[in-house]
C-alpha positions in Angstrom: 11.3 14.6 82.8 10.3 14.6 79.0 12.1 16.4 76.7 9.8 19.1 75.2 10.6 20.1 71.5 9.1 23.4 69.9 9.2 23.4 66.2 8.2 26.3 64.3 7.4 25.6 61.2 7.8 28.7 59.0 8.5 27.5 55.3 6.8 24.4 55.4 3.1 24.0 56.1 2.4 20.8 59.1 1.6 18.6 56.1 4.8 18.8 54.8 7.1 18.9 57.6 5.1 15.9 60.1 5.5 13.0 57.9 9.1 13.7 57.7 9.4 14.0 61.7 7.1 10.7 61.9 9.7 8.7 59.4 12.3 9.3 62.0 10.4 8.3 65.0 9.5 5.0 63.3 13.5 4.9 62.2 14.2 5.1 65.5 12.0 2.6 66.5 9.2 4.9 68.4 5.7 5.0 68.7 3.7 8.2 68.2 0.6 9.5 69.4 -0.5 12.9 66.7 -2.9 15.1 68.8 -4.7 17.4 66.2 -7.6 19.8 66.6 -10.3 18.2 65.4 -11.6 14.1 64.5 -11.6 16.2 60.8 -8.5 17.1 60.9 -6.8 13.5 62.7 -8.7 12.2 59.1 -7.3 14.5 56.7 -3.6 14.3 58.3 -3.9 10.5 57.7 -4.5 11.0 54.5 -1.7 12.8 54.1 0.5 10.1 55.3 -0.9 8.0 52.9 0.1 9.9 49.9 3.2 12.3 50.8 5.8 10.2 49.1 5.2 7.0 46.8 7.9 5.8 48.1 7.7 5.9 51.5 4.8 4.1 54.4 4.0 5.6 57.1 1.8 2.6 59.0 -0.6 4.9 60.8 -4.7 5.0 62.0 -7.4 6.8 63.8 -10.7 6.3 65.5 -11.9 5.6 62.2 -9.7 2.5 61.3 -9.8 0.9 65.1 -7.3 -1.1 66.6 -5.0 1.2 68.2 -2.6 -0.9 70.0 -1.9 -2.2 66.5 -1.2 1.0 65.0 2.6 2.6 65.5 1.5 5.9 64.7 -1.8 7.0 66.1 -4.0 10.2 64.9 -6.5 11.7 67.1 -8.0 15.0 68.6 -8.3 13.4 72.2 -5.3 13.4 74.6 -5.0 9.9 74.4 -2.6 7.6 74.1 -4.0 4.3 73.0 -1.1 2.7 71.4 1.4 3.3 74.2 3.5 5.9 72.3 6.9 7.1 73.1 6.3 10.3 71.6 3.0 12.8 71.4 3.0 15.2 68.7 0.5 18.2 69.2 -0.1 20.0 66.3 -3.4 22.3 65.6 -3.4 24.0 69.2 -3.7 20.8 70.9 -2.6 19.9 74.4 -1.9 17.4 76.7 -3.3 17.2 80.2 0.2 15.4 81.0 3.4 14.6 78.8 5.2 12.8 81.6 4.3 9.6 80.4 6.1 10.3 77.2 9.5 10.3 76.3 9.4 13.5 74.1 7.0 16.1 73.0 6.7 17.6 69.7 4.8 21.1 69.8 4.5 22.0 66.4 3.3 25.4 65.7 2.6 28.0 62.4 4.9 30.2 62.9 3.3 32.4 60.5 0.3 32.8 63.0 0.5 35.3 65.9 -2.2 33.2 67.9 -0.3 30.2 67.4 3.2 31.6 68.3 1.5 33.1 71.8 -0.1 30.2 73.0 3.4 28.3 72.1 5.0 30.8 74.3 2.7 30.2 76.6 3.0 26.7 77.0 7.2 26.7 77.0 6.7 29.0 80.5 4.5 26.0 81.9 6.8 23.1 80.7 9.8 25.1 82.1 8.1 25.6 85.1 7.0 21.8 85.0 10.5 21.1 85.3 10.5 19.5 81.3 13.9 19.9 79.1 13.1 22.4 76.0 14.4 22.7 72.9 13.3 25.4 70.4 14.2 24.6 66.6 13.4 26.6 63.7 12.2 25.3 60.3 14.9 26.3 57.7 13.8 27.4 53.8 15.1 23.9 53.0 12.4 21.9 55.7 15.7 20.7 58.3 15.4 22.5 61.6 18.2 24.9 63.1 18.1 24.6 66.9 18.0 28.3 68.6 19.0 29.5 72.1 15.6 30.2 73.8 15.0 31.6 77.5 
């Protein structure tokens, strides 16, 4: 089964905290898929890998740029995995039809917005249910993550 992650982000905005979750999947040696909300929002997120840190690449792309299977981190706002990821991150609200396929699961999720934080809950009763292997970590002042007990 894949191993399900919930982080909620609750000092850092998404913009912050993904590129730094992304630099250790690529460390690793993964492949990610990032499901956002919208084609808008896959484009502005890419952006954003571009620029976080001068000193750091992030070699990423999205509908816009082509070429997929090329691409070791892939934006989008369709459940699609066109670069054979390891991981999915779903960020925004978005879901996946199916995370079997993948290794792990990222949910990522505003803490600091009650919609959000229900539909997370939500979702962690259907991937228990599922059979998947949670984790619930917390988003600490300093941007690490403090994992928490969770039923």
């Amino acid at each position: 089964m894949t191993q399900v992650s919930f982080y909620h982000l609750q000092h850092w905005p998404l913009e912050k905290a993904l590129p730094k979750l992304l630099e250790k999947t690529l460390g690793a040696g993964k492949r990610a898929v990032v499901m956002t909300g919208s084609d808008a929002r896959a484009e502005q997120l890419a952006a954003v890998l571009w620029a976080y840190d001068q000193g750091s690449w992030l070699p990423h792309g999205t509908k816009k740029d082509g070429r997929p299977e090329d691409q070791p981190l892939w934006l989008t706002a369709t459940d699609e995995s066109p670069n054979q990821a390891d991981f999915v991150f779903l960020t925004d609200g978005a879901t996946a039809a199916d995370v079997s396929g993948f290794e792990r699961c990222f949910e990522i999720f505003d803490g600091n917005d009650g919609a959000q934080v229900a539909a997370a809950r939500m979702r962690w009763t259907a991937y228990k249910e599922a059979g998947h292997t949670l984790k619930y970590l917390q988003q600490t002042e300093t941007g690490g993550w403090s994992e928490m007990v969770a039923g």
